[in-house]
Residue, then its C-alpha position, 0 to 999 in steps of 0.5 A: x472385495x465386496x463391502x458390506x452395508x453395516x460396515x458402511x453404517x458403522x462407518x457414518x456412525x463413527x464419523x458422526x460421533x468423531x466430529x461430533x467429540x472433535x468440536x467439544x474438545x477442540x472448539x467448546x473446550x469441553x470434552x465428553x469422553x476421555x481420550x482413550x475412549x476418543x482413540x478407541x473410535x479413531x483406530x476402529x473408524x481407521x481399521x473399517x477404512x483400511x479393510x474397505x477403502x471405498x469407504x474412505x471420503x475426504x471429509x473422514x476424520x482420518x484424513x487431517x494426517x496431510x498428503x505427499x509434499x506439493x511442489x508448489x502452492x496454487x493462486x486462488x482469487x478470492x471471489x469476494x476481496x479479503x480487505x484490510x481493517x483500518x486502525x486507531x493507534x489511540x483513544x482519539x482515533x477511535x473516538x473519531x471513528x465512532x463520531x464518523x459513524x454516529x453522524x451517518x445514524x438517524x437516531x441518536x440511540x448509541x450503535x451496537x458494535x460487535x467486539x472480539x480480539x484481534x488475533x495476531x495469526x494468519x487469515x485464511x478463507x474456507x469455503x465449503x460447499x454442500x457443508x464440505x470444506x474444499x478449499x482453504x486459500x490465505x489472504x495473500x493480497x486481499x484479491x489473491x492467495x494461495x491455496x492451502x488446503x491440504x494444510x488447512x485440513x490437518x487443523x482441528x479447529x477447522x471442520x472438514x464437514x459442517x455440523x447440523x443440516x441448515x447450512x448453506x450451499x456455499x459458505x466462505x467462512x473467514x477467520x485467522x489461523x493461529x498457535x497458542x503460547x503453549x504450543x508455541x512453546x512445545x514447538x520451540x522446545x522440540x526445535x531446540x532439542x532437534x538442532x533446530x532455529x527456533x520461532x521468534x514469536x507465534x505468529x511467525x511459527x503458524x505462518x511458517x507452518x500453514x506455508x509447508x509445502x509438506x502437509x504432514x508437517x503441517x499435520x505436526x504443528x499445533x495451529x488452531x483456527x478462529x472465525x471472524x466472519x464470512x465472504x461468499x455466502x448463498x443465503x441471507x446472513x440475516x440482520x446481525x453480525x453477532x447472530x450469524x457469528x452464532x450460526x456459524x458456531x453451531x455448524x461447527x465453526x470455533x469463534x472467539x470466547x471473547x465475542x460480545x456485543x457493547x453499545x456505544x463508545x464507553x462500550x467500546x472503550x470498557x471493553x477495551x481495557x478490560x481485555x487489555x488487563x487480562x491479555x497476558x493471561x490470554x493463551x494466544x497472542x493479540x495486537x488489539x480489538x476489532x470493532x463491528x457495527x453489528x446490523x448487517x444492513x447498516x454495514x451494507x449502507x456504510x460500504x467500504x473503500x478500496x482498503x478497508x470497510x468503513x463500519x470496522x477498526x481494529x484499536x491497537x494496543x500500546x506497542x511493546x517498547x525495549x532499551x538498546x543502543x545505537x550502533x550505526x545509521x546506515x542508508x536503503x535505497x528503495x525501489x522508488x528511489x527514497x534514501x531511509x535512515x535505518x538504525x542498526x541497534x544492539x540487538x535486543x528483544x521486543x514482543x517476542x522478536x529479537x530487533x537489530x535494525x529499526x527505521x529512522x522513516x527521514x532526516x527530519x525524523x532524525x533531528x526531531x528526535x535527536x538521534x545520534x550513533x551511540x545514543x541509548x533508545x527506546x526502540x518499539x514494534x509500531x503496530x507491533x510488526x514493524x520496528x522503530x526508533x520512539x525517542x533518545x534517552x538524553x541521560x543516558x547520552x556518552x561524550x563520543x556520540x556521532x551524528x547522523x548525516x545525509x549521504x550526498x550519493x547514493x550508496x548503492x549507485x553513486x548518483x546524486x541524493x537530492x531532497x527538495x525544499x519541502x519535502x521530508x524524504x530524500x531521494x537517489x537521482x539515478x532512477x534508469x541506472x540504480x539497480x534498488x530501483x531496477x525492478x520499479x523502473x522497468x516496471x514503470x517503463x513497460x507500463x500501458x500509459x507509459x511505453x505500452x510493452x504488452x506482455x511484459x509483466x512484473x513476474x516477467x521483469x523479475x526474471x530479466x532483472x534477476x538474471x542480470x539480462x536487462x539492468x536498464x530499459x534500453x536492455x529490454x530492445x536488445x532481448x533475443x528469442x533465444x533467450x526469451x524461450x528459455x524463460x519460465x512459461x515463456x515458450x517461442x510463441x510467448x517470446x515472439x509475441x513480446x519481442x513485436x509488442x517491444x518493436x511497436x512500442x518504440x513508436x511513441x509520443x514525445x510525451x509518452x517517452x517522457x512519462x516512461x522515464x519515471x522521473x519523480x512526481x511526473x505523471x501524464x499530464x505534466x509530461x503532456x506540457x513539457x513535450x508540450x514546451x521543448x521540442x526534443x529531449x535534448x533542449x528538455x536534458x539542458x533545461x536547468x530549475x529556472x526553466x522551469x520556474x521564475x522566483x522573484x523576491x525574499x523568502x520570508x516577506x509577505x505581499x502586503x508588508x511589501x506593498x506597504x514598503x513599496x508605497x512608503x518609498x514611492x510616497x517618502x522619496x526624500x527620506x534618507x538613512x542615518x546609518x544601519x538600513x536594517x535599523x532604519x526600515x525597523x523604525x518606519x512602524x510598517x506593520x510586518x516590517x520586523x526585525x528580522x525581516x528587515x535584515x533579509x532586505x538590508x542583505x538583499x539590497x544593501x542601500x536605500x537607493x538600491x532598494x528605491x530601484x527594486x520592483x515590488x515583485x522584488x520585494x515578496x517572495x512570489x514564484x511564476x510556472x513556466x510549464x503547466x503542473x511543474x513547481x519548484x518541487x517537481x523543477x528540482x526533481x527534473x534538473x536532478x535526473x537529468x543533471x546525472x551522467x547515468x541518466x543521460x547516457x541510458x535516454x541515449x542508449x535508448x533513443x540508439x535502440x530505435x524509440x522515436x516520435x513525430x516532431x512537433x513545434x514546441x508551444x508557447x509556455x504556459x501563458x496559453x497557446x490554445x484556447x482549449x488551455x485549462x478545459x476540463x473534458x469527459x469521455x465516457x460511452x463507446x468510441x471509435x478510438x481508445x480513450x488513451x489516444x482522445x486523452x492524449x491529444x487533448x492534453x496535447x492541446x493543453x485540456x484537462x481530462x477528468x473523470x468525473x462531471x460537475x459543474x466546471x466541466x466545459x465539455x463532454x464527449x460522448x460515444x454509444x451507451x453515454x449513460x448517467x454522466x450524458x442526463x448529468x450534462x444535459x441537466x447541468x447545460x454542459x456542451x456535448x460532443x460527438x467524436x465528429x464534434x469534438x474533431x470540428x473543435x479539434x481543427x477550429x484550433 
């Protein structure tokens, strides 16, 4: 059928005047038109549709109602990365963000900062293109999402088509997706009148709802959408957060009616309170206020890390906080091995979710805060997401409560639970046989810097685990290509190509071998000085904590109380006891010598005549290193691992597999057996070998490799395109090295 030009005009016109009524109603919140007359135009815009559906565009108001169910949801990467915003949990902090700021401004004239609320939603990123909306992604990781456009699309807050003309070609516009309280509650009532399990809170109800692999479900919750900023953009924003906040406004795009600007800290600071007694009266929820500096260029100067911009906080509310009871204190393993107290409470509601479990975090957070099985507490959303234990109410404690106690082993595999002196968190030994640790130890394993399994990725690892085909990384070398090709997106080439990176990854180096293990706080360069100092992995399983470490001495007592003992002895050597030592070294006046000091050297030593005989080292505590980067902390960490049978019989399972390495005379410890021991190096250009392999071997000389120049730098070893880091040597007189030079040094070794 042909179509006819005024019904393609009327077409445009009704599409026109529809967004045109859409944005006063769902965004100014201030309608023109009663709704009838609103449905009138929809039923004639759909009638002109179905009669010609060429006439029918994706950006066509009646397209919101979703389409089929997908069958799973696509990943996006972000072209510009969705970062996290820092948070001050506290007046203080917040002062000391503006303080880190104001000491970066030139002038003292106060900051402008741009203040809007913090919805507590899901944040999404639209892009727009040519003024259409053509993909809607959520933050996922900050690199990665997932694409949820047809959902997106049945939000009305959310624009199909930019208002006006003056917008750019591309334009991602950031924001967070969110229910109201009043929807929230519609929604819960119709689950409830369905049978259904109703949403804790908003924010899990518009999450579980932007999440539909249905969009017309989707289409059916009542989501809204919020901008608070922008990634990919083809023009200028101009030189204000807050003015192109306005821009965006005017292309359609809702933004918060809260939005203003505040100068300075007390700006800031009234702001915040001002919303904070008005947040429940607020129709959505939120967990606190955001904080911009609103120049652009001053944004732009003050940059970001890895995590989080530096020219924005979020200042969280108080978080909610209930009374309940503590019923019992159960234990978790983590993937990294650390053994969490977690208290299973009497379950109770805190903003909005019902809490049964709450963290401990460790056991010196148990006895800081006192918290025994049967005790009354206060229980509170930190951040208001995760829950944990605040404090004890000591009144309200009964006669029959219990404590809380460290298992010895762990409770998911039985190893040995270890925490080392000093350290708050406790730890399951069994890392190469716990399954809680399964998942992060293969991980590891496989890794490129420990045994290099090109191909085997984590999603990989997961379906090994899960199918219960690899419960340790020697399974991983008794893999078939039978099973392999029976792997999602595994097909025989894939599985080949696994099962030779698996076959060349059991030539390795001694060091590396070690590293792969996993063992807790040794990294590459320790690894590098104990293959450095045993000559195989049987005389490194043997080694037990003083191997490692020599600790002479008596906790507590300090070098110059000991010296000023010492010489006192040395110089009194007719001064005899008259009874009690302890009472005795108390009275000699010597500065530090306290009581309680001098009972620690009584015990030690328990005559004079002993202690006469005894070395000054003897006396302070003092401890030496045997092998480079290994303390007490990280001794106790290698005698535990290797102290459980698991461990063991999974290394030898291994070595079965076929792993090998060349052998090598073990070195002399740490007192220095090259004179390359403690040189700092930097690579940088192209090179014929990868810088990996130069790494390693100068670690296996006992060198430092940095990565970054000063002016301790010893040498630099530089390939092709050396760049800045090569002017940098030459002006501060490092040595530089060619690999023909570096391999001259190599041999004069």
């Amino acid at each position: 059928m042909s179509m006819p030009d005024d019904a393609h005009r009327r077409a445009e016109s009704l599409r026109a005047r529809i967004r045109y009524h859409n944005h006063r109603y769902y965004v100014l919140d201030d309608p023109e038109i009663p709704d009838a007359e609103y449905d009138r135009l929809i039923r004639e815009l759909q009638a002109l549709e179905a009669e010609y559906p060429a006439l029918v565009t994706p950006d066509s108001p009646t397209q919101r109602v979703g389409g089929q169910p997908r069958p799973e949801f696509l990943a996006v990467r972000h072209r510009i990365p969705m970062i996290s915003l820092d948070n001050a949990m506290s007046d203080a902090e917040l002062l000391e963000f503006h303080q880190r700021l104001a000491k970066s401004f030139q002038d003292d004239a106060p900051i402008l900062y741009l203040a809007e609320p913090k919805l507590d939603g899901l944040a999404v990123n639209l892009r727009y293109e040519q003024g259409i909306l053509i993909q809607a992604a959520t933050r996922g990781d900050g690199t990665t999402g997932e694409d949820v456009t047809q959902n997106a699309r049945t939000i009305q807050t959310i624009p199909l088509r930019l208002l006006g003309e003056d917008w750019p070609a591309i334009l991602e516009v950031r924001g967070e997706i969110y229910m109201t309280r009043a929807g929230f509650a519609r929604l819960n009532a119709e689950m409830r009148r369905k049978g259904r399990t109703p949403f804790a809170n908003p924010r899990n109800a518009a999450a579980g709802s932007l999440r539909q692999l249905d969009a017309r479900i989707t289409a059916g919750r009542p989501l809204a959408f919020c901008c608070y900023g922008w990634g990919e953009l083809s023009a200028s924003a101009g030189e204000s957060q807050f003015v192109m906040l306005q821009r965006l406004a005017a292309w359609g795009v809702p933004i918060s009616k809260e939005l203003q600007q505040v100068r300075g800290l007390d700006g800031c600071r009234a702001y915040f309170d001002a919303l904070g007694e008005r947040r429940d009266a607020l129709d959505y929820d939120i967990d606190g206020v955001v904080f911009k500096v609103d120049r652009l260029a001053d944004q732009v100067r003050l940059g970001a890390t890895a995590h989080h911009p530096r020219w924005a906080v979020a200042r969280k509310f108080p978080a909610q906080e209930e009374l309940t009871q503590v019923e019992a204190v159960e234990f978790q393993v983590g993937r990294t091995g650390a053994v969490t107290p977690v208290a299973r409470l009497r379950p109770v509601q805190v903003g909005g979710v019902t809490v049964a479990n709450a963290t401990l975090h460790n056991m010196d957070e148990v006895i800081r805060k006192d918290v025994r099985i049967g005790d009354t507490v206060i229980v509170r959303r930190a951040g208001e997401v995760i829950p944990e234990v605040v404090r004890v109410v000591p009144e309200r404690r009964p006669p029959d409560v219990r404590a809380v106690e460290l298992p010895s082993q762990c409770p998911v595999c039985g190893s040995d639970v270890i925490r080392p002196e000093g350290e708050a968190v406790a730890r399951c030994t069994g890392g190469l046989y716990c399954p809680a640790q399964r998942k992060e130890a293969i991980r590891h394993f496989a890794s490129r810097r420990a045994m290099d399994i090109e191909g085997l990725g984590e999603k990989l690892i997961e379906q090994l685990v899960d199918l219960d085909w690899v419960r340790e990384p020697a399974d991983l070398y008794r893999l078939t290509p039978e099973q392999l090709a029976r792997l999602e997106r595994m097909g025989e080439k894939s599985a080949a190509n696994l099962l030779a990176a698996l076959e060349r990854s059991k030539e390795t180096s001694f060091a590396r071998f070690i590293f792969a293990l996993g063992i807790r706080e040794v990294g590459e360069t320790t690894a590098q000085a104990l293959a450095a100092r045993f000559d195989g992995m049987a005389s490194l399983m043997q080694a037990r904590e003083s191997d490692f470490v020599r600790e002479r001495g008596i906790k507590g007592i300090g070098i110059e109380t000991a010296t000023a003992l010492h010489r006192f002895l040395v110089e009194h050597p007719e001064q005899e006891t008259d009874g009690n030592l302890a009472d005795w070294l108390t009275g000699l006046g010597i500065r530090g010598l306290t009581p309680a000091r001098a009972s620690l050297l009584a015990e030690r030593f328990g005559s004079l005549q002993a202690l006469r005989l005894a070395g000054l080292e003897d006396l302070y505590w003092n401890s030496a290193r045997l092998v480079e980067g290994v303390g007490p902390v990280v001794a106790a960490h290698l005698a535990g691992f290797f102290a459980q049978a698991h461990n063991r019989e999974a290394i030898a399972r291994l070595l079965a597999a076929g792993i090998r390495w060349p052998e090598t005379a073990p070195q002399p410890s740490a007192a220095g057996a090259s004179p390359l021991t403690g040189k700092t190096f930097v690579i940088t250009g192209t090179l014929s070998r990868p810088r990996d392999a130069i790494k390693e071997q100068l670690q296996g000389f006992g060198a430092r490799v940095s990565g970054s120049l000063s002016s301790k730098t010893d040498y630099l070893l530089a390939g092709e395109a050396a760049g800045s880091k090569l002017d940098k040597a030459r002006a501060l007189g490092i040595p530089v090295l060619d690999e023909a030079g570096l391999a001259a040094l190599l041999v004069q070794e």
